[in-house]
C-alpha positions in Angstrom: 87.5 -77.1 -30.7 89.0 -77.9 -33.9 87.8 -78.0 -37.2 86.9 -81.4 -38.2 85.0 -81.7 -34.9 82.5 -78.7 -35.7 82.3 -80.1 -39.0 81.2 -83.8 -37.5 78.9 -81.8 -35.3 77.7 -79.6 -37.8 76.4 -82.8 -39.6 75.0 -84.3 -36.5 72.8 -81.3 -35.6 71.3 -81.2 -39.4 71.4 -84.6 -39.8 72.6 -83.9 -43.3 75.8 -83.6 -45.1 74.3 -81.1 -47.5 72.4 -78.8 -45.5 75.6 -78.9 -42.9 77.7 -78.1 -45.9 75.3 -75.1 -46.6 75.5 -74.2 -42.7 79.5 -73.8 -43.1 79.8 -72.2 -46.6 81.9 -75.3 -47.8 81.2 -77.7 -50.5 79.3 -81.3 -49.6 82.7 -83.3 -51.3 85.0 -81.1 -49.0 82.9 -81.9 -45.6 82.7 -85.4 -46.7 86.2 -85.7 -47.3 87.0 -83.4 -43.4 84.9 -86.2 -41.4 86.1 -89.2 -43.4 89.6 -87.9 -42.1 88.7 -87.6 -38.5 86.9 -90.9 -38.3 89.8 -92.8 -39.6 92.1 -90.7 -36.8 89.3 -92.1 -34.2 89.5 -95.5 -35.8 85.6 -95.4 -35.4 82.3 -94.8 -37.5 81.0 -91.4 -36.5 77.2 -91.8 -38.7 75.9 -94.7 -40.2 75.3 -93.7 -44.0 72.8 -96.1 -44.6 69.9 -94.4 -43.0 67.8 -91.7 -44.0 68.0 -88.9 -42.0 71.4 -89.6 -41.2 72.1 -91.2 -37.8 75.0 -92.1 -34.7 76.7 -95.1 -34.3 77.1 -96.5 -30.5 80.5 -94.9 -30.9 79.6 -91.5 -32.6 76.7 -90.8 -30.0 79.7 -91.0 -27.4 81.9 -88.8 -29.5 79.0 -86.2 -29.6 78.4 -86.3 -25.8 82.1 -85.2 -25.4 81.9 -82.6 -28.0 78.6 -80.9 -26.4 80.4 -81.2 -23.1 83.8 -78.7 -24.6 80.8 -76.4 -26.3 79.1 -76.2 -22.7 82.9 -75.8 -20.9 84.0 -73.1 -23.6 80.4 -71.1 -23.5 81.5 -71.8 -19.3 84.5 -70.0 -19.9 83.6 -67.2 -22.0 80.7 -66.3 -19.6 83.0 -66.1 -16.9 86.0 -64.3 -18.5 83.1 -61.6 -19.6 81.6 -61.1 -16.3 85.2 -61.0 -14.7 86.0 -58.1 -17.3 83.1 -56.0 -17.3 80.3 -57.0 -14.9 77.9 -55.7 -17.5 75.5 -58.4 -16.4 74.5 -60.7 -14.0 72.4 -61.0 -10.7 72.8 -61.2 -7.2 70.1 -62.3 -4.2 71.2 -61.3 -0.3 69.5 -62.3 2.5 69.6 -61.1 6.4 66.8 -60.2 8.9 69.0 -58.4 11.6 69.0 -54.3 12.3 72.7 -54.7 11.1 71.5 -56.5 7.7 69.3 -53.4 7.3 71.7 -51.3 7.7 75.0 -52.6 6.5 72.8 -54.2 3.3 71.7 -50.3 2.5 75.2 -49.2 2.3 77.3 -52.0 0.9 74.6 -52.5 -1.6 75.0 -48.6 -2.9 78.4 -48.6 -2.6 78.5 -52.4 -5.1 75.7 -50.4 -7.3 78.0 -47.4 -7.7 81.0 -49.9 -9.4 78.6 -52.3 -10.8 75.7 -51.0 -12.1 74.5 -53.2 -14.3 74.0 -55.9 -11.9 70.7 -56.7 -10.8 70.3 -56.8 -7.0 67.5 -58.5 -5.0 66.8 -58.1 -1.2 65.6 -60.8 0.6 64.9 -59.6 4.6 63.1 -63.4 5.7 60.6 -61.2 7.8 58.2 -64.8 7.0 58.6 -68.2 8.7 61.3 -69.0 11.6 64.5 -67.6 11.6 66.0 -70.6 9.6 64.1 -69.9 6.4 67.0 -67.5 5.4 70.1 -70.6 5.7 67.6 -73.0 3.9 67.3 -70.5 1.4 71.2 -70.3 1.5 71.3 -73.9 1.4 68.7 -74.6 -1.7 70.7 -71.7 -3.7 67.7 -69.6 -3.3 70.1 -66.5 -2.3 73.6 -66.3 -2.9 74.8 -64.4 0.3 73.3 -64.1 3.5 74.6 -61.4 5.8 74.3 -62.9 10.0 75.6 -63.0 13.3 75.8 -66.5 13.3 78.9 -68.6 12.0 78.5 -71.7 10.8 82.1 -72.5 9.5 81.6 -76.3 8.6 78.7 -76.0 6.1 79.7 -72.6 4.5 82.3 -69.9 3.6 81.9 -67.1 6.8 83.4 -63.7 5.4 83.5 -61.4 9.1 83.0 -58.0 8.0 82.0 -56.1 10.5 82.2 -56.2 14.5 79.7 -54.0 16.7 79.2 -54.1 20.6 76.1 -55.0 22.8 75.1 -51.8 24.5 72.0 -51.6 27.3 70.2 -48.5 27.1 67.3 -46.9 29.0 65.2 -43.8 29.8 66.6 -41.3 32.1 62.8 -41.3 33.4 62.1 -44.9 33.5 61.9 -46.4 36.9 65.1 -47.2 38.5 67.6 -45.8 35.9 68.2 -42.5 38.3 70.1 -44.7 40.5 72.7 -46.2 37.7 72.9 -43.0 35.9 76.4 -42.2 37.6 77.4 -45.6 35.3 76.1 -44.2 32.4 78.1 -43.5 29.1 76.9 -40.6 26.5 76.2 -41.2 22.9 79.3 -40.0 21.9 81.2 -42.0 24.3 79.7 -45.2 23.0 80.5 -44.2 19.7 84.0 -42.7 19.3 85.5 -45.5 22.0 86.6 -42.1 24.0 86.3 -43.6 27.4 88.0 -45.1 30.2 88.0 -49.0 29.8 87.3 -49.1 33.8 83.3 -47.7 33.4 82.6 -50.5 31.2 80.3 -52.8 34.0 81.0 -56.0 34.5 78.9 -56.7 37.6 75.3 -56.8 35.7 73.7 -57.6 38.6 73.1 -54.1 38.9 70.6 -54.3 36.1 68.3 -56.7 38.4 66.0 -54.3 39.4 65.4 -53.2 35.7 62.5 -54.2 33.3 64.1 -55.0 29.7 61.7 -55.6 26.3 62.6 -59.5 25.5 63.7 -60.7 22.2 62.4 -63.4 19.9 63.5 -67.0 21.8 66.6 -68.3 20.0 67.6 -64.9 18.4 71.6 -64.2 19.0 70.7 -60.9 21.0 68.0 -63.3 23.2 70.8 -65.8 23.3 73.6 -63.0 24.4 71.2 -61.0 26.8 70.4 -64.3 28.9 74.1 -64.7 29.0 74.8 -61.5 30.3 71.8 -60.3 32.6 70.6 -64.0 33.6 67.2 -64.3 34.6 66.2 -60.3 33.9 62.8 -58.9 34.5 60.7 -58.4 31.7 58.6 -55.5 30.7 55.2 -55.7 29.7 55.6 -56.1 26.5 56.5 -58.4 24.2 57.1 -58.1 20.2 56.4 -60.9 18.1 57.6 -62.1 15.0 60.7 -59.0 14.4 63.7 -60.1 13.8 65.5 -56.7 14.2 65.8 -54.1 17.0 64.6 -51.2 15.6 61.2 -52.0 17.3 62.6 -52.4 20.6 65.2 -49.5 20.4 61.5 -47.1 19.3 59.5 -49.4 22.3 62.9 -48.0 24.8 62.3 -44.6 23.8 58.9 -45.0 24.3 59.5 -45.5 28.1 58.6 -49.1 27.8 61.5 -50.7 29.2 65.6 -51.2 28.5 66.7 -52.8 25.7 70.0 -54.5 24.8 71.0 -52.7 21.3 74.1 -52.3 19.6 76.6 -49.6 18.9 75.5 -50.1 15.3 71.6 -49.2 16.1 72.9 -46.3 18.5 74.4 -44.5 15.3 71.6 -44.7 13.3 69.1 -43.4 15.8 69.9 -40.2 17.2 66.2 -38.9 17.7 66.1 -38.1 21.7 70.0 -39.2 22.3 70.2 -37.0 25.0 67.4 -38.4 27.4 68.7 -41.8 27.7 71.5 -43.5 29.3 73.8 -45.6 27.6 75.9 -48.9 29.6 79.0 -51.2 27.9 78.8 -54.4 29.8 82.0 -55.6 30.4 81.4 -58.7 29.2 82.6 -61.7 26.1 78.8 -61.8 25.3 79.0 -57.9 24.6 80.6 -58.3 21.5 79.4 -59.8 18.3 80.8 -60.5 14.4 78.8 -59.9 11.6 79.4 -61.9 8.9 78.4 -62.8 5.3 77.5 -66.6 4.5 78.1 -68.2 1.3 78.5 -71.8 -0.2 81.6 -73.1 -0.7 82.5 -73.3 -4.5 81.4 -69.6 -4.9 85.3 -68.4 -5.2 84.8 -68.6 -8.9 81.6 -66.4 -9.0 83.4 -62.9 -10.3 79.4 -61.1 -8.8 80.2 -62.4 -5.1 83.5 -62.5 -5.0 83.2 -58.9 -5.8 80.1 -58.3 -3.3 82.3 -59.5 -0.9 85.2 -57.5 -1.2 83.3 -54.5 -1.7 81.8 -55.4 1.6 85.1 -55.7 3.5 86.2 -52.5 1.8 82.8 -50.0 3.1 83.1 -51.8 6.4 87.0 -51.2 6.7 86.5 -47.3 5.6 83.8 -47.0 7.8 86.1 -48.5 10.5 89.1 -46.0 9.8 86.4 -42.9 9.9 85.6 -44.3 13.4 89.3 -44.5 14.6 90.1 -41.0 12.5 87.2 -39.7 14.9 88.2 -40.6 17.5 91.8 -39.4 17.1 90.5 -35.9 17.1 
């Protein structure tokens, strides 16, 4: 902004030439003379003289709005170049509900803490209300990202950053599972990919005989499982109000019932591993992107746009550790 302008302004916000002349370490004749200048260059009256405390013309009110709008857009600017250079400061507020949000949130948030940590970080896991709470939250700007299996790519920016697969497990000792245990795959199987493509099952009918622990109605796995097993038979018991797995996968080992869980789940719970029995359907439904939502116009936000690319990165190392593994 140049320097007649935060003179003019200078006298607006003291309504005074003298005390703005006092403000700026210049004389009263000097400042008098700098404004003069600049409203002949405008060819308009910035202040009307005549009044006591000093006041704006129509015209000078107008020239005023436009100068407060450059302060705003330069104090814009030098917030954003600032947080670009250092991330010293700032907050962030992700949102998700699903076993994978706990999970994948954990580690991509310690990984962003280790480079940025400075940046406040808030958690918000939507365990209250319906499973859309955490989208109108993403709509009303109430969080920033929201980490989901569900893509919505005409409202919202969808970053995938992570794929997993839909895996059926069971008790060895839970009625009927003896007789598909020759389809079975280990725990290492299911995670390292080291398998022949040809045990994967894609006639689920086989399942028919086995009781499964349901899912909340309108949940992506409920959606996915109905898709894949049809009309299953339930087990006698029903969890209300989760929106992750972990409680089914804990109900399974229990002897409950099957479950439909995910590679992802499989690698965080190895506690009895080797007393139940592992299937891959062969099937579309089987796997499942996870991705982080955002609103569009967020590209210019230096805090997500580095969330998000630290998010790609853990997930893409954690995917090369897999393949690595496997290779040995």
């Amino acid at each position: 902004m140049e320097l007649s302008a935060k003179y003019a302004y200078q006298v607006y916000k003291e309504k005074s030439f003298s005390a703005a002349a006092k403000a700026l370490y210049v004389s009263q004749p000097a400042l008098s003379a700098a404004v003069s200048r600049l409203e002949k260059e405008l060819g308009i009256r910035i202040f009307d003289r005549t009044k006591v405390p000093l006041t704006l013309t129509p015209q000078g009110r107008i020239y005023i709005q436009a100068i407060e709008e450059i302060i705003e857009s330069e104090s814009n600017m030098r917030q954003r170049l600032r947080e670009l250079s250092d991330m010293s400061y700032g907050s962030l507020t992700i949102g998700g509900s699903s076993f994978a949000s706990y999970f994948l949130m954990s580690e991509i948030c310690g990984a962003f803490h280790k480079k940025y940590p400075h940046i406040k970080m808030t958690l918000d896991i939507g365990n209250v209300g319906s499973s859309g709470v955490l989208w109108d939250k993403l709509k009303n700007g109430e969080i920033d990202l929201l980490v989901t299996y569900t893509a919505d790519h005409s409202k919202y920016i969808m970053d995938p950053i992570f794929k997993e697969r839909l895996v059926i497990a069971m008790p060895k000792e839970m009625k009927g599972a003896k007789e598909l245990s020759h389809l079975a795959l280990t725990r290492e199987e299911i995670l390292t990919g080291k398998y022949s493509r040809e045990r994967e099952i894609e006639d689920l009918s086989v399942f028919n005989h086995i009781e499964f622990i349901k899912y909340t109605d309108r949940s992506d796995t409920a959606r996915r499982m109905t898709q894949m097993l049809g009309d299953f038979k339930t087990a006698p018991c029903e969890i209300k109000n989760a929106r992750h797995s972990e409680m089914h996968y804990n109900l399974m080992c229990a002897g409950i019932g099957a479950v439909i869980t995910t590679d992802s789940a499989i690698r965080q719970k190895q506690y009895n591993a080797e007393n139940i029995l592992f299937f891959l359907p062969k099937s579309k439904e089987s796997h499942r992107t996870i991705y982080i939502a955002r609103q569009h116009g967020t590209d210019d936000n230096p805090i997500v746009k580095n969330f998000i690319q630290t998010a790609k990165s853990y997930c893409t190392s954690a995917k090369e550790s897999k393949q690595n593994h496997e290779g040995l």
